[in-house]
Short mmCIF file of the C-alpha atoms (twelve columns), coordinates in Angstrom:
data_MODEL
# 
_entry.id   MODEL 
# 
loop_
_atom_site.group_PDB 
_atom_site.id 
_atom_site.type_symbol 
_atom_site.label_atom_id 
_atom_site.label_alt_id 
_atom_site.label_comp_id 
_atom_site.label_asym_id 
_atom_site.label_seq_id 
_atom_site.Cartn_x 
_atom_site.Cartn_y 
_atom_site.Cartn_z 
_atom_site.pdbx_PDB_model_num 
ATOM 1  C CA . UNK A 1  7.206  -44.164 -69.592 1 
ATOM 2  C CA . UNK A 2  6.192  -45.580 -66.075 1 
ATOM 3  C CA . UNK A 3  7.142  -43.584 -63.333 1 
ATOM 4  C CA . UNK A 4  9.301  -45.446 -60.670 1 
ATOM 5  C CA . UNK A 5  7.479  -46.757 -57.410 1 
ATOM 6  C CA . UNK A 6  8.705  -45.121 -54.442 1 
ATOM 7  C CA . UNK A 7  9.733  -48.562 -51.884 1 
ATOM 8  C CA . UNK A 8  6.770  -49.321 -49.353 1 
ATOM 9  C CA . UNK A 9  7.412  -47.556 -45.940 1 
ATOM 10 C CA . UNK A 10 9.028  -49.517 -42.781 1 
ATOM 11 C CA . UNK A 11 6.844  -50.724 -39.992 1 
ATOM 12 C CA . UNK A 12 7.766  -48.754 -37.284 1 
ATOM 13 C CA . UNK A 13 6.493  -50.140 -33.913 1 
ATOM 14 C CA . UNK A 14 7.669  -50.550 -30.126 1 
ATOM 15 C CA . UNK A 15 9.470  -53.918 -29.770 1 
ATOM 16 C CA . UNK A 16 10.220 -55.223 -32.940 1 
ATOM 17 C CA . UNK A 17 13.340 -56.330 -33.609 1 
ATOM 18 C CA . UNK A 18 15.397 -54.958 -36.885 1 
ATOM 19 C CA . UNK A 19 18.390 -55.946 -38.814 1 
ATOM 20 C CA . UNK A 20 20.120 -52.789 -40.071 1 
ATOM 21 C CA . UNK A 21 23.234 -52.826 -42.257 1 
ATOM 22 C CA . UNK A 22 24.380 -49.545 -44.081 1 
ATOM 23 C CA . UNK A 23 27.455 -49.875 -46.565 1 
ATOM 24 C CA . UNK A 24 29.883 -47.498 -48.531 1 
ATOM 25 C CA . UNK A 25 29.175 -46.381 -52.125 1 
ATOM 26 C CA . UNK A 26 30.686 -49.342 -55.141 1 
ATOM 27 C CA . UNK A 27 31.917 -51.075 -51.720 1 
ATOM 28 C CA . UNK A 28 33.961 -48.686 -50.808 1 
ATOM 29 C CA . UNK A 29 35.822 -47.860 -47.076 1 
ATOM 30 C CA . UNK A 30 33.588 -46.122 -44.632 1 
ATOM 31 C CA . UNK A 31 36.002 -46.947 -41.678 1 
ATOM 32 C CA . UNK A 32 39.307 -46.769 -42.410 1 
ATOM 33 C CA . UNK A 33 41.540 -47.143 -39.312 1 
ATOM 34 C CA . UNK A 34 40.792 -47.951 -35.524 1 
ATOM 35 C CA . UNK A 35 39.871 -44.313 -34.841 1 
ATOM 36 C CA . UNK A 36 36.439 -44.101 -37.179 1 
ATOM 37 C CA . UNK A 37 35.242 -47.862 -35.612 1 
ATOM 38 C CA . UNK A 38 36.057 -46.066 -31.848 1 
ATOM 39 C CA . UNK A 39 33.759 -42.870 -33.118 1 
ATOM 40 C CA . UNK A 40 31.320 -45.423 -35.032 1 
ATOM 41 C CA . UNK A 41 30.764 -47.174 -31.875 1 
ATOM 42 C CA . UNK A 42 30.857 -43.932 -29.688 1 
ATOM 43 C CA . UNK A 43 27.972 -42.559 -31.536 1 
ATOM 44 C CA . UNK A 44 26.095 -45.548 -31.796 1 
ATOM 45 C CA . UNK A 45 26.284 -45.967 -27.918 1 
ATOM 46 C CA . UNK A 46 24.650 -42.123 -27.851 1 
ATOM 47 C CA . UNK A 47 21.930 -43.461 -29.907 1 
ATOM 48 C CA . UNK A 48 21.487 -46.424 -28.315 1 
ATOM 49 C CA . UNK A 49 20.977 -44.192 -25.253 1 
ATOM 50 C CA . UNK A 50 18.897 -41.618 -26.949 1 
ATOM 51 C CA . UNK A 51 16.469 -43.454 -28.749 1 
ATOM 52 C CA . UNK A 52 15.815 -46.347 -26.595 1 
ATOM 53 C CA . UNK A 53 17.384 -48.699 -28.174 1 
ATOM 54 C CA . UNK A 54 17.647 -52.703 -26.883 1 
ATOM 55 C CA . UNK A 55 21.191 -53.377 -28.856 1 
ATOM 56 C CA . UNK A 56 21.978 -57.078 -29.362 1 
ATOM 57 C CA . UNK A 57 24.684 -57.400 -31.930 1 
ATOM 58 C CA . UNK A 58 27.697 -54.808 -33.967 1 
ATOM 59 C CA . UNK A 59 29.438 -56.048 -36.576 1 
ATOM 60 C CA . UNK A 60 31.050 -53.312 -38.020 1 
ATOM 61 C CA . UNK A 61 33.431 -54.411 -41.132 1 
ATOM 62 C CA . UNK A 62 35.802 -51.945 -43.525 1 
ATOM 63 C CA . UNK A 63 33.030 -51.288 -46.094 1 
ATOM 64 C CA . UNK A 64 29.559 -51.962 -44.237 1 
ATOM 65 C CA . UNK A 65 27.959 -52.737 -40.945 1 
ATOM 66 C CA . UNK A 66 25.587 -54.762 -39.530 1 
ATOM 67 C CA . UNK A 67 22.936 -53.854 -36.220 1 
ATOM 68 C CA . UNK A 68 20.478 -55.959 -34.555 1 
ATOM 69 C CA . UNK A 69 18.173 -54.290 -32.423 1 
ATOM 70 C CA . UNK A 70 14.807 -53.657 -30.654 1 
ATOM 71 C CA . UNK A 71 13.144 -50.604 -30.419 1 
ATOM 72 C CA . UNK A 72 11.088 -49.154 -27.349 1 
ATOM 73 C CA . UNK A 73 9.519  -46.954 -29.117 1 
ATOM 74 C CA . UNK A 74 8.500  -46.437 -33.012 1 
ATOM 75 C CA . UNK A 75 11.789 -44.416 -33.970 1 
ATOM 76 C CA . UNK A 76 13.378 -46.315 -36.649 1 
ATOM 77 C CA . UNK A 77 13.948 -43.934 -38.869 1 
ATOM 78 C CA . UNK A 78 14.948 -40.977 -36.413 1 
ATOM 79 C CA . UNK A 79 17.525 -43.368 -34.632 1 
ATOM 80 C CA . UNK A 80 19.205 -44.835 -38.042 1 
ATOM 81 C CA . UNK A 81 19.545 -41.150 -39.335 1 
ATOM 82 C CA . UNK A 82 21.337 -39.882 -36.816 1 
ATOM 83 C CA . UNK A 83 23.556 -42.590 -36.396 1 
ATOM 84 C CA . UNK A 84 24.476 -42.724 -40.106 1 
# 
């Protein structure tokens, strides 16, 4: 039996700019009343702040979101992590 292939790593670099979207497990709810998109948007203004950030465009539906970004610095990862 092969062993799986871990998924190549993410280029990381200042000022690219990166489509994110993250959605809830078999589609399911990950805001489910005005209150969670107020915190969702709340904390992503804190990251937007913290890791430098350039935000360009939230669309943030019942099951699944969608950023587009650029980064100052090479902080993908770090930023998308604490946001989610």
């Amino acid at each position: 039996m092969r062993a799986a292939m871990a998924r190549p790593l993410r280029f990381q670099y200042a000022g690219l700019a990166y489509h994110v979207m993250a959605r809830g497990n078999n589609k399911m709810r990950i805001f489910l009343d005005d209150l969670d998109y107020a915190r969702f948007i709340g904390i992503l203004g804190e990251v937007r702040e913290q890791y430098e950030l350039d935000l360009w465009l939230v669309c943030a539906m019942p099951n699944h979101y969608h950023l587009v970004f650029r980064t100052r610095r090479p902080n993908l990862s770090r930023a998308i992590r604490q946001l989610n």
